[in-house]
DOSE-148999 format. One record per atom (N, C-alpha, C): z, x, y; atom name; residue in three letters. Coordinates in pm, 1 decimal, decimal comma, always signed. Layout:
REM DOSE-148999
((Z X Y) CA ALA)
...
//
This chain:
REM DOSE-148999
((-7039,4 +7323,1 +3441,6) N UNK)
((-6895,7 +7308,3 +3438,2) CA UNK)
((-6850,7 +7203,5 +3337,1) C UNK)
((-6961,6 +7167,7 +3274,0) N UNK)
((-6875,3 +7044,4 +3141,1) CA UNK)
((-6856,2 +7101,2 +3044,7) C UNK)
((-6834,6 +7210,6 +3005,5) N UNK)
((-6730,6 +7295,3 +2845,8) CA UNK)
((-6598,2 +7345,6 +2917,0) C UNK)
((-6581,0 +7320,9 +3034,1) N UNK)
((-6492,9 +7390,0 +3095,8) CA UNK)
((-6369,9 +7282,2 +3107,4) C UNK)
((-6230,4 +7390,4 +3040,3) N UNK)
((-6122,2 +7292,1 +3039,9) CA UNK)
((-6088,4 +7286,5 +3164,2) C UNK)
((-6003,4 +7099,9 +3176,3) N UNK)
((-6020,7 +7100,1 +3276,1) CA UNK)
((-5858,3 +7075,7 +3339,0) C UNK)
((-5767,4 +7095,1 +3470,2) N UNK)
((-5653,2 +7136,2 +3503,9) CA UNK)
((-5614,7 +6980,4 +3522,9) C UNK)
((-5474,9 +6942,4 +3466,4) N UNK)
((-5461,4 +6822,8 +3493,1) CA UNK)
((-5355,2 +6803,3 +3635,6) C UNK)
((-5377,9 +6705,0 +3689,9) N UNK)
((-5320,6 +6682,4 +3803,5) CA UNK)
((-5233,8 +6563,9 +3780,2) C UNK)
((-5120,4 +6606,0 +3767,8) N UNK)
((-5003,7 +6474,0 +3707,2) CA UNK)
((-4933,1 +6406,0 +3822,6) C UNK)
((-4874,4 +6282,3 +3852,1) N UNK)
((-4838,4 +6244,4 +3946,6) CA UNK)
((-4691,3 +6139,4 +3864,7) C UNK)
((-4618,9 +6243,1 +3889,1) N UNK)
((-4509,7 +6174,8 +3834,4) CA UNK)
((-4440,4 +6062,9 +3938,3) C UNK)
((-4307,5 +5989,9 +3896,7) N UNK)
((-4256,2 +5877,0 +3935,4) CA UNK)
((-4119,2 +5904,6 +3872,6) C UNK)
((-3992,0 +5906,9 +3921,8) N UNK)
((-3907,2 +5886,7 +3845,7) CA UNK)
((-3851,2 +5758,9 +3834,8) C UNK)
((-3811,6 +5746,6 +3725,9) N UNK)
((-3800,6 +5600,8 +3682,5) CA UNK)
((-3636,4 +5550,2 +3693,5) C UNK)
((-3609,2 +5399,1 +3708,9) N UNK)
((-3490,9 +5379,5 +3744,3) CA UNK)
((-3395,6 +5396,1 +3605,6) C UNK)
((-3279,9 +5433,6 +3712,2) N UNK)
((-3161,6 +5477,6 +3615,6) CA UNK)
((-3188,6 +5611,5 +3487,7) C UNK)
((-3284,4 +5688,0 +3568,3) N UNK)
((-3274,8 +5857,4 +3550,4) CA UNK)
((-3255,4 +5919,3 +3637,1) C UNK)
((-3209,6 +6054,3 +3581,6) N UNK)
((-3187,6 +6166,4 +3692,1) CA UNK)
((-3328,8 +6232,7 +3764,3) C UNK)
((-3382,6 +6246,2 +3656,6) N UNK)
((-3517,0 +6322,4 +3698,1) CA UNK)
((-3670,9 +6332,1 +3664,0) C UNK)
((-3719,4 +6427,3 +3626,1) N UNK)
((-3863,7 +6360,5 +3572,7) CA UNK)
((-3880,0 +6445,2 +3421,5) C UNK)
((-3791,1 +6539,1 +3362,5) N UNK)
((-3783,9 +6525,4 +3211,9) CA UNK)
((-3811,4 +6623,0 +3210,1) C UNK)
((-3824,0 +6771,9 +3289,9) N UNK)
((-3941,4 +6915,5 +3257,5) CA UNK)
((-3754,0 +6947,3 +3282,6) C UNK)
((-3854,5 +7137,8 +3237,0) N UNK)
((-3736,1 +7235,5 +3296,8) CA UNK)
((-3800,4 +7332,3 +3325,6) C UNK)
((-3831,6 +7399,6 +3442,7) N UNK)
((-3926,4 +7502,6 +3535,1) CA UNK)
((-3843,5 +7632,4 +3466,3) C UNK)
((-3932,5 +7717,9 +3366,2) N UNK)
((-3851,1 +7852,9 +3381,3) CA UNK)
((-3902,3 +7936,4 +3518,8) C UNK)
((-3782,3 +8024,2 +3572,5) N UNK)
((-3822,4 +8127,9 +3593,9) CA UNK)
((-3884,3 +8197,8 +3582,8) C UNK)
((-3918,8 +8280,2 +3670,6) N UNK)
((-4049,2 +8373,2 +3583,1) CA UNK)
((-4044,5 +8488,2 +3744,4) C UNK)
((-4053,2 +8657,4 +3658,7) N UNK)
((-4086,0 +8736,9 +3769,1) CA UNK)
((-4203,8 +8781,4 +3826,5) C UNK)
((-4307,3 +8720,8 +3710,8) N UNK)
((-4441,1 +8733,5 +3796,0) CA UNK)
((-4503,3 +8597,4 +3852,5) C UNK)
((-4400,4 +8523,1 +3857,2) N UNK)
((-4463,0 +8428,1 +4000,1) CA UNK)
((-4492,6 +8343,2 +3887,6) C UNK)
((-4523,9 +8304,5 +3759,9) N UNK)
((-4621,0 +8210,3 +3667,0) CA UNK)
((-4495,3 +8113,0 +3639,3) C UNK)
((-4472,2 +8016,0 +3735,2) N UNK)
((-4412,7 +7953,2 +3668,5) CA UNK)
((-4509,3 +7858,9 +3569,8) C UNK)
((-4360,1 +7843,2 +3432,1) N UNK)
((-4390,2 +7734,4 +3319,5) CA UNK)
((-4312,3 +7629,4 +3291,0) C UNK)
((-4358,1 +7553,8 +3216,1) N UNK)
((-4290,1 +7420,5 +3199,6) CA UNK)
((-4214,0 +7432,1 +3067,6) C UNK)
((-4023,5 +7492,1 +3095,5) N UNK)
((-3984,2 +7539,4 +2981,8) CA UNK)
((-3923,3 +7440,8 +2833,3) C UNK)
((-3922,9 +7319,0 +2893,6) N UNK)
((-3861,7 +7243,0 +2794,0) CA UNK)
((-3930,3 +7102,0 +2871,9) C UNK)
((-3983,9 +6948,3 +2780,8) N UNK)
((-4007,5 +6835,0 +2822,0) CA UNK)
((-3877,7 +6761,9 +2744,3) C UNK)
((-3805,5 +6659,9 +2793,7) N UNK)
((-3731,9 +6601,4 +2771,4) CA UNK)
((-3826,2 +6449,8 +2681,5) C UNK)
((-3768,4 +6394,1 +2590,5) N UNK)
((-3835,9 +6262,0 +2495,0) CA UNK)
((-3789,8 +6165,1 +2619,2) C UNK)
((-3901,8 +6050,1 +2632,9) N UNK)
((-3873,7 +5930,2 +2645,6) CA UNK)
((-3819,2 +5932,7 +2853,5) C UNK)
((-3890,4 +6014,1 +2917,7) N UNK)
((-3887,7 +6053,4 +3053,1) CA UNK)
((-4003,7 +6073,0 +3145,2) C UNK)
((-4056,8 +6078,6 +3227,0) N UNK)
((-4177,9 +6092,9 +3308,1) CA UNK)
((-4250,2 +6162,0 +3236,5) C UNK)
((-4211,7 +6260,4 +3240,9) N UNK)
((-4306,6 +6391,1 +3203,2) CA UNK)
((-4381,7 +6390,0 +3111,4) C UNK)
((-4268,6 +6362,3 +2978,3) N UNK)
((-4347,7 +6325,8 +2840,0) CA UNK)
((-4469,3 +6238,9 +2876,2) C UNK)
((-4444,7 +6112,6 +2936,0) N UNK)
((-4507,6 +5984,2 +2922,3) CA UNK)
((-4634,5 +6021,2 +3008,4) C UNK)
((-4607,7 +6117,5 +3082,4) N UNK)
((-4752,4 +6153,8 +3148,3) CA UNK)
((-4821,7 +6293,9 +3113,0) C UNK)
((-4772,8 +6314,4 +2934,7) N UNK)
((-4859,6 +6444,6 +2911,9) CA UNK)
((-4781,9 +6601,3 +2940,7) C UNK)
((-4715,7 +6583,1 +3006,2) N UNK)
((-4655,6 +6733,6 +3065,0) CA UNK)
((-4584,9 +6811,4 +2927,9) C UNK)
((-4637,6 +6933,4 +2907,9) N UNK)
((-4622,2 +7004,1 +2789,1) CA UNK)
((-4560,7 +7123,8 +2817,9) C UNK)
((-4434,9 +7149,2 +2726,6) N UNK)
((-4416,3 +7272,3 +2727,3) CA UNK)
((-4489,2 +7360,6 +2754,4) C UNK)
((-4496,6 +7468,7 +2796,9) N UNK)
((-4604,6 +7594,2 +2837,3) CA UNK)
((-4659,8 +7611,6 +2924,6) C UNK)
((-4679,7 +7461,6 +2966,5) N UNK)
((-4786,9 +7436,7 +3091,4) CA UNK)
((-4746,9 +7526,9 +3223,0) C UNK)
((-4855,5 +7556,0 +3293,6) N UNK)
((-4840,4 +7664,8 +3353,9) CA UNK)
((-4855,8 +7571,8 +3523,3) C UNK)
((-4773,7 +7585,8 +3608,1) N UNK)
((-4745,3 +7542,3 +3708,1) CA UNK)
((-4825,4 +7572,0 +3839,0) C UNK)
((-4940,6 +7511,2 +3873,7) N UNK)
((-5025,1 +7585,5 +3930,1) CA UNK)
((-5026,9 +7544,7 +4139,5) C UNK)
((-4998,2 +7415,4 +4177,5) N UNK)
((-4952,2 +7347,9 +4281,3) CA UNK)
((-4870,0 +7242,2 +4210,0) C UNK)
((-4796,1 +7216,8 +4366,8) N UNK)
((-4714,1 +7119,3 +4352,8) CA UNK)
((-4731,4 +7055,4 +4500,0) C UNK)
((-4757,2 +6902,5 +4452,0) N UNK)
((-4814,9 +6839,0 +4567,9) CA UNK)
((-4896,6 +6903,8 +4687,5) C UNK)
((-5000,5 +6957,0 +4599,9) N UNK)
((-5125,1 +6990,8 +4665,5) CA UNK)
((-5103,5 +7170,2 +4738,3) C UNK)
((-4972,1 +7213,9 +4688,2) N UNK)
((-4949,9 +7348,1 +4759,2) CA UNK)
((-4938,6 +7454,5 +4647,0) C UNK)
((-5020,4 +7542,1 +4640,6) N UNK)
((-5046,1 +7665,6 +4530,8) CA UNK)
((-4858,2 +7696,8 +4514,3) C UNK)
((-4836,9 +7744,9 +4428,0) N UNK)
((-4684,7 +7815,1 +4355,0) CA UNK)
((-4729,0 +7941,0 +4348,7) C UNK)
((-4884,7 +7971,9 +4365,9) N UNK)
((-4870,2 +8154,2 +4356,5) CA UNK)
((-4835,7 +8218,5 +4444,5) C UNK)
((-4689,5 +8322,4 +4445,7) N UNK)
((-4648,4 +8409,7 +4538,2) CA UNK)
((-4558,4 +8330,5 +4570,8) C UNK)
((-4498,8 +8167,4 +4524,6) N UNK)
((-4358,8 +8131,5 +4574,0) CA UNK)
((-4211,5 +8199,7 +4479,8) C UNK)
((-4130,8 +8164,0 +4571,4) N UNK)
((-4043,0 +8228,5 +4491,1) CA UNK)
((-3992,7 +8088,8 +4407,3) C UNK)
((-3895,4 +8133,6 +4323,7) N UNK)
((-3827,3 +8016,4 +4242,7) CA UNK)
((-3770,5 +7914,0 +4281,8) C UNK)
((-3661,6 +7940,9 +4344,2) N UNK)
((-3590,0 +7839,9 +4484,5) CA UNK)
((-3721,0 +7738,3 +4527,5) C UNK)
((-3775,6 +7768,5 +4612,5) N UNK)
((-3886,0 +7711,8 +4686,7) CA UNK)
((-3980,6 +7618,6 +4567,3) C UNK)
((-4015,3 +7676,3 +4504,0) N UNK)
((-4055,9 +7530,0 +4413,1) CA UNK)
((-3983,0 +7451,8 +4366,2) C UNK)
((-3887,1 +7503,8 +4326,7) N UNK)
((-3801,8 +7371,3 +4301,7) CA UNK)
((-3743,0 +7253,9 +4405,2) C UNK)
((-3731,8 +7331,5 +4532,7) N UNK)
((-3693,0 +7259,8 +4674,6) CA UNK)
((-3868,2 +7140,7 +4680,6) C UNK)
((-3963,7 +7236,4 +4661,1) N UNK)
((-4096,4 +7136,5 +4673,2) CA UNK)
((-4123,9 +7050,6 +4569,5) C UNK)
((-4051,0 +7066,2 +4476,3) N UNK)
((-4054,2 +6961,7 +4354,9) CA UNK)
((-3986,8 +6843,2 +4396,0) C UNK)
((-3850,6 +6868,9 +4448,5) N UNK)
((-3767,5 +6802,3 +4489,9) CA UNK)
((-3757,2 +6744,9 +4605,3) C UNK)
((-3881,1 +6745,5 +4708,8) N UNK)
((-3876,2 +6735,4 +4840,4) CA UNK)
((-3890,2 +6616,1 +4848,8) C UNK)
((-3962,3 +6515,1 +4780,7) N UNK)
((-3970,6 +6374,5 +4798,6) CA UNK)
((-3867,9 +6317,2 +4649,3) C UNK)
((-3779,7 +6211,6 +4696,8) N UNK)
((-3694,7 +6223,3 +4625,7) CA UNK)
((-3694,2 +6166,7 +4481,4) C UNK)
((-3869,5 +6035,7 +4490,6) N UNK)
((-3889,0 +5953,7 +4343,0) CA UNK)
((-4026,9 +6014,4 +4281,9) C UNK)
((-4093,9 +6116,2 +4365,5) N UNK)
((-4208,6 +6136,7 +4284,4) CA UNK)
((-4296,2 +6283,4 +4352,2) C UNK)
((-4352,5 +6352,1 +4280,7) N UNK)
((-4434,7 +6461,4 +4268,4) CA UNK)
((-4545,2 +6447,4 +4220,9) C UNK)
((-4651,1 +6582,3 +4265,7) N UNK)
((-4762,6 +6553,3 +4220,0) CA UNK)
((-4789,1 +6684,1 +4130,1) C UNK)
((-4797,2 +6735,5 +4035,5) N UNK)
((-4807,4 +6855,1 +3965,6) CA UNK)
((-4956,7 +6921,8 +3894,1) C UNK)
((-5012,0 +7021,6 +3954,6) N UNK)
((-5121,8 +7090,3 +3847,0) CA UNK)
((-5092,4 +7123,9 +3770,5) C UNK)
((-5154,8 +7155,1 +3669,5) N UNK)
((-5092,7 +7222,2 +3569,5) CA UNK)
((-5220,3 +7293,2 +3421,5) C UNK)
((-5208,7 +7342,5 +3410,4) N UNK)
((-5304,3 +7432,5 +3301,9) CA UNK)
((-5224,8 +7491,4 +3210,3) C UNK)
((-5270,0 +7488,5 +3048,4) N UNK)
((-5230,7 +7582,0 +2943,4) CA UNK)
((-5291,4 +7686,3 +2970,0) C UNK)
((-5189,2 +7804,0 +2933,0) N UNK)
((-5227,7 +7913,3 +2949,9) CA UNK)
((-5365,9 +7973,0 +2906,9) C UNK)
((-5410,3 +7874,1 +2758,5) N UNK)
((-5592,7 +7940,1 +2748,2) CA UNK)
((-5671,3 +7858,9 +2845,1) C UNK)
((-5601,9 +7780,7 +2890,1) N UNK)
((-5772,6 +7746,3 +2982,7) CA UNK)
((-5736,9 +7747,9 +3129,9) C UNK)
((-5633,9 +7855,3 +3150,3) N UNK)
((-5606,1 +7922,1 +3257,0) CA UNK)
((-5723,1 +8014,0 +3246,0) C UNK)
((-5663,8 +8072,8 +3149,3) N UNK)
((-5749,5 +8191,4 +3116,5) CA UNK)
((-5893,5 +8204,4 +3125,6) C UNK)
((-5955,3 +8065,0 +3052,9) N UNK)
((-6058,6 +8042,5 +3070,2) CA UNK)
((-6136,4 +8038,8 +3193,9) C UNK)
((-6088,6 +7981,7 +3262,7) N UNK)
((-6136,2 +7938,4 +3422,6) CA UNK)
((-6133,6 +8059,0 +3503,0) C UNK)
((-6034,4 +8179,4 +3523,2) N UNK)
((-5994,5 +8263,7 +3545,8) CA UNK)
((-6141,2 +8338,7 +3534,5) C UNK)
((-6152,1 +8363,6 +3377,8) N UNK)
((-6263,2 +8461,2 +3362,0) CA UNK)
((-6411,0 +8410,9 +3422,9) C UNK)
((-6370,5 +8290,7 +3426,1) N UNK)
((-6519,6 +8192,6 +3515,8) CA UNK)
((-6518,7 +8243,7 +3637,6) C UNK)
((-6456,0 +8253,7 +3672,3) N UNK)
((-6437,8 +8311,1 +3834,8) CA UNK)
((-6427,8 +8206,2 +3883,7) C UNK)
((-6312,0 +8128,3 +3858,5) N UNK)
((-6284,6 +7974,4 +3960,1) CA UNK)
((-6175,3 +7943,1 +3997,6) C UNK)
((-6192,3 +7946,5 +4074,1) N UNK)
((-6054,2 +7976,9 +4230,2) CA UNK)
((-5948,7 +7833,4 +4194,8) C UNK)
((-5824,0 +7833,5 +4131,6) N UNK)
((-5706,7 +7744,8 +4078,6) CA UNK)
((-5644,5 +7651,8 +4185,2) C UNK)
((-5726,5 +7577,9 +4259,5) N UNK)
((-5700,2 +7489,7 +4364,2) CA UNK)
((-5702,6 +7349,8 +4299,0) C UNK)
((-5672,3 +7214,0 +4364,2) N UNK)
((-5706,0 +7112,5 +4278,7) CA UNK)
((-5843,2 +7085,1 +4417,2) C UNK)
((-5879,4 +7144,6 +4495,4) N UNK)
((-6022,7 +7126,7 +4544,6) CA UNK)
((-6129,8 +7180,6 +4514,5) C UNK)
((-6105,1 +7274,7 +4449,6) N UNK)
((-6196,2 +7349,2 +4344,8) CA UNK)
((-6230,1 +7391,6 +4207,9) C UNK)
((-6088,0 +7332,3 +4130,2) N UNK)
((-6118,4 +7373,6 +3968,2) CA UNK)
((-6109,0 +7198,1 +3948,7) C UNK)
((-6212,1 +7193,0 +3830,8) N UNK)
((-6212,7 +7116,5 +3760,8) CA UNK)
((-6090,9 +7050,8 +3719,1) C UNK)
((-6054,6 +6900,3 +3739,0) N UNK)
((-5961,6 +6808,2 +3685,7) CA UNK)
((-5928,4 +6683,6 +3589,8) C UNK)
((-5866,2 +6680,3 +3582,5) N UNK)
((-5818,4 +6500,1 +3502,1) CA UNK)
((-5702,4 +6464,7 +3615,0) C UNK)
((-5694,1 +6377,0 +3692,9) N UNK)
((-5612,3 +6283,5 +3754,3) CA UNK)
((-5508,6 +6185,8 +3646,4) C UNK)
((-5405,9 +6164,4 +3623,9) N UNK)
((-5308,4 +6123,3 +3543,8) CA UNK)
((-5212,0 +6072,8 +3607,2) C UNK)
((-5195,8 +5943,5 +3619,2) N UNK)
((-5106,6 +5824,5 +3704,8) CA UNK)
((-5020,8 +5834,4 +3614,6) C UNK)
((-4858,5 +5923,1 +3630,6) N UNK)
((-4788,8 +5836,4 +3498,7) CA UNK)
((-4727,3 +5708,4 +3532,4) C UNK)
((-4667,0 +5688,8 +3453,9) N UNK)
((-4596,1 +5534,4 +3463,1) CA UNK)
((-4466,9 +5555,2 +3561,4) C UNK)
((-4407,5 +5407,1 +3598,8) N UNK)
((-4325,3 +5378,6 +3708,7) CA UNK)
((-4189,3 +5380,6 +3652,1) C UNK)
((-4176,0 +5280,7 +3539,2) N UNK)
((-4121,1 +5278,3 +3437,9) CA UNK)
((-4112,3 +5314,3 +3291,9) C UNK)
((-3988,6 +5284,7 +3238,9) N UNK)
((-4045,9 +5290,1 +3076,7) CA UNK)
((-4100,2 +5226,0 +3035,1) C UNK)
((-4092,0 +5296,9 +2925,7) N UNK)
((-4191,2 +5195,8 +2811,8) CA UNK)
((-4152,8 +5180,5 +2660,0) C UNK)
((-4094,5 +5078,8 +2642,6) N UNK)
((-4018,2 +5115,4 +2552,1) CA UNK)
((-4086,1 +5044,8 +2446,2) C UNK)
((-4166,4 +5004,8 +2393,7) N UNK)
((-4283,9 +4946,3 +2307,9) CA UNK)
((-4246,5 +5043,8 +2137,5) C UNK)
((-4247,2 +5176,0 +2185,5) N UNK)
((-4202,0 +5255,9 +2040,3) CA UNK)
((-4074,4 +5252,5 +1968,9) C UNK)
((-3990,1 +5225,0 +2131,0) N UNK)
((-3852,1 +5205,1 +2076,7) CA UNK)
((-3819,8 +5072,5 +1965,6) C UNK)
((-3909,5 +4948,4 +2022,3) N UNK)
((-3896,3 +4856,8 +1996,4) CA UNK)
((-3989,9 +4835,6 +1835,3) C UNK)
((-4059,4 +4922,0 +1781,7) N UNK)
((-4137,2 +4939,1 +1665,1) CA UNK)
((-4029,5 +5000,8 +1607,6) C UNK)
((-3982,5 +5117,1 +1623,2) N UNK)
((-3899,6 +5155,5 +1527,5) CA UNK)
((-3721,2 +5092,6 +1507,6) C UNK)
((-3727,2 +4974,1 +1615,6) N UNK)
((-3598,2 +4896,2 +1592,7) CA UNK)
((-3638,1 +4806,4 +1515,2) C UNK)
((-3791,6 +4760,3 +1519,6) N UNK)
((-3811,6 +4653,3 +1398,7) CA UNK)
((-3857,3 +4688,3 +1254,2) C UNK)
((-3866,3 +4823,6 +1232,3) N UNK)
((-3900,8 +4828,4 +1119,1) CA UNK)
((-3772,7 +4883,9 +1054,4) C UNK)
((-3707,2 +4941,8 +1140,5) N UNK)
((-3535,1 +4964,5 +1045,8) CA UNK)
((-3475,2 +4843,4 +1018,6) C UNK)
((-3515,0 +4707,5 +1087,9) N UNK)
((-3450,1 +4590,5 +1062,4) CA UNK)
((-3511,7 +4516,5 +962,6) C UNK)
((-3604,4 +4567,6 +948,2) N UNK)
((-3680,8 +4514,3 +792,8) CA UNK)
((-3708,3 +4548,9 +702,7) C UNK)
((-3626,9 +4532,3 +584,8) N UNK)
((-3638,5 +4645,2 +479,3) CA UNK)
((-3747,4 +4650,1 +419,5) C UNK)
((-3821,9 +4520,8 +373,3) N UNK)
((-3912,2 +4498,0 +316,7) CA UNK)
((-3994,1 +4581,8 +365,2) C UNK)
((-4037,3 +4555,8 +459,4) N UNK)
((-4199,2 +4563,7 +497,6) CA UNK)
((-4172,1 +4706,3 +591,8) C UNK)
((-4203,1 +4825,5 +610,6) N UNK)
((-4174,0 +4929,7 +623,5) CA UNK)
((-4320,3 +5034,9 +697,0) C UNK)
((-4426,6 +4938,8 +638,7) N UNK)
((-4544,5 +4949,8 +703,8) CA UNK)
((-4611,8 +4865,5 +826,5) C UNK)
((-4713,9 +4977,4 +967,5) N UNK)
((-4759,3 +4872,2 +1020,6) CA UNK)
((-4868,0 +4813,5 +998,4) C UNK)
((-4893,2 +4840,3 +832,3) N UNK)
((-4999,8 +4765,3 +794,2) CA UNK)
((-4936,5 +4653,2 +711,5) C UNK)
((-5019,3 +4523,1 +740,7) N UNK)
((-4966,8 +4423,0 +661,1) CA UNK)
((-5104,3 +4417,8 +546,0) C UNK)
((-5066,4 +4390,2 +429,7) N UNK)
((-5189,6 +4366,5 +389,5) CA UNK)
((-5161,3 +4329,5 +205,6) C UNK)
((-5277,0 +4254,3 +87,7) N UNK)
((-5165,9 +4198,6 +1,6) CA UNK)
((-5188,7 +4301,1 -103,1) C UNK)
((-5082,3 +4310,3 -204,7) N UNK)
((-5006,4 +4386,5 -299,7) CA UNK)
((-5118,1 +4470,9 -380,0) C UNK)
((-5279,8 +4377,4 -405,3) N UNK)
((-5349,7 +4461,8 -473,0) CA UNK)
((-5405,8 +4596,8 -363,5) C UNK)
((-5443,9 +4561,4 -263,8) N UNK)
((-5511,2 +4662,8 -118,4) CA UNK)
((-5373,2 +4748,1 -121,1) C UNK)
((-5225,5 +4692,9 -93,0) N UNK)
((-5190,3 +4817,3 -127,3) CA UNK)
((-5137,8 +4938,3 -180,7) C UNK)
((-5198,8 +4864,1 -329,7) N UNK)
((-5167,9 +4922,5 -473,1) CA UNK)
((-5281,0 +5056,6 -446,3) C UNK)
((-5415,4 +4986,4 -375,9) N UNK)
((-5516,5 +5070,6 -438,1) CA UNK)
((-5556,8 +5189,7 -344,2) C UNK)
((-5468,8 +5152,3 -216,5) N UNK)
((-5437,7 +5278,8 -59,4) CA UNK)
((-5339,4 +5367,3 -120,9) C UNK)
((-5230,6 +5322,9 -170,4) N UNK)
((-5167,4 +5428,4 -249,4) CA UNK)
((-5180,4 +5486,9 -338,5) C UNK)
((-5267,7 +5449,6 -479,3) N UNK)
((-5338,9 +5519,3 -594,0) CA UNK)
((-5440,0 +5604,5 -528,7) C UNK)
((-5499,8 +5585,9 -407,3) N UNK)
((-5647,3 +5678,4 -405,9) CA UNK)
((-5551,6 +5772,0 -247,7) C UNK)
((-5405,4 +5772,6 -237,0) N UNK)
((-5413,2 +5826,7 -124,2) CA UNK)
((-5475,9 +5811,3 -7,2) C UNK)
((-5504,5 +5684,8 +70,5) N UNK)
((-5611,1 +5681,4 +162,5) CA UNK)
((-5490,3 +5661,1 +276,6) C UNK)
((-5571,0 +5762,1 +393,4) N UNK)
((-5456,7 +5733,2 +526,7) CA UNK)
((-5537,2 +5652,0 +656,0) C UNK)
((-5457,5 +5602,8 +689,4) N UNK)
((-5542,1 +5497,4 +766,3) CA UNK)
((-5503,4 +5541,0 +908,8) C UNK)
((-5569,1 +5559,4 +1008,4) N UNK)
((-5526,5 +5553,3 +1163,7) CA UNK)
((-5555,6 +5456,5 +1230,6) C UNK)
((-5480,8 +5433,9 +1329,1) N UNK)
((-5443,6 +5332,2 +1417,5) CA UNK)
((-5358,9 +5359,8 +1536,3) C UNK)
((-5432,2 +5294,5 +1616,7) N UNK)
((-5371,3 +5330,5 +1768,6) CA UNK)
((-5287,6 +5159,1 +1808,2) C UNK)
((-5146,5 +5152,3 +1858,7) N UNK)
((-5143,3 +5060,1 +1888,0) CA UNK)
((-5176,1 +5029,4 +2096,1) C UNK)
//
């Protein structure tokens, strides 16, 4: 079972002074619900939740064979936080053809605590670099290094 993607189990929080946790559940007539839109800078995002994602329990109770109403009432049943499965549709697929039963007691997972609050750390990078004209990079570094990153094209990654 280690090539096998694995279903993430998200545990959202809504955070103070929002409405909600940032998704939009489409409809759907064969029962599949998906995750139709993620809102920027809201639970969801901050804990991974992706468009497409395919809605598999909600707080530990399968969505296959619920109707629409009813998940959303079980989304909504506790009023600051949910717990959500969730799988892209290929490694639905994948698991599917494995013959492995879409439970979070039986398919393979990632556990994902999102946050309580925001986090506004990005907000606060891109308020300081519009406030500084100069320096525009988050690399600091002196004039010849980065004469010679820009002549040879070199891209640098970095996680902050």
């Amino acid at each position: 079972m280690d090539n096998l993607p694995r279903a993430r189990i998200v545990h959202l929080s809504k955070w103070p002074n929002t409405d909600g946790y940032g998704f939009v559940l489409k409809d759907s007539k064969s029962k599949e619900y998906r995750i139709g839109a993620v809102e920027a800078n809201l639970p969801a995002e901050s804990a991974g939740i992706m468009e497409n994602d395919i809605l598999i329990e909600v707080n530990g109770r399968s969505t296959n064979d619920m109707a629409y109403a009813d998940v959303v009432q079980l989304i909504k049943r506790m009023p600051d936080k949910v717990t959500l499965m969730v799988l892209q549709p290929y490694e639905k697929n994948v698991l599917v053809r494995r013959g492995i039963k879409l439970t979070s007691s039986t398919c393979p997972a990632q556990i994902i605590k999102g946050r309580r609050n925001r986090d506004d750390t990005t907000a606060m990078i891109c308020r300081k670099m519009s406030d500084d004209t100069l320096s525009k990079s988050l690399l600091n570094c002196d004039s010849a290094t980065a004469t010679h990153l820009n002549k040879h094209r070199l891209d640098l990654l970095s996680s902050l």
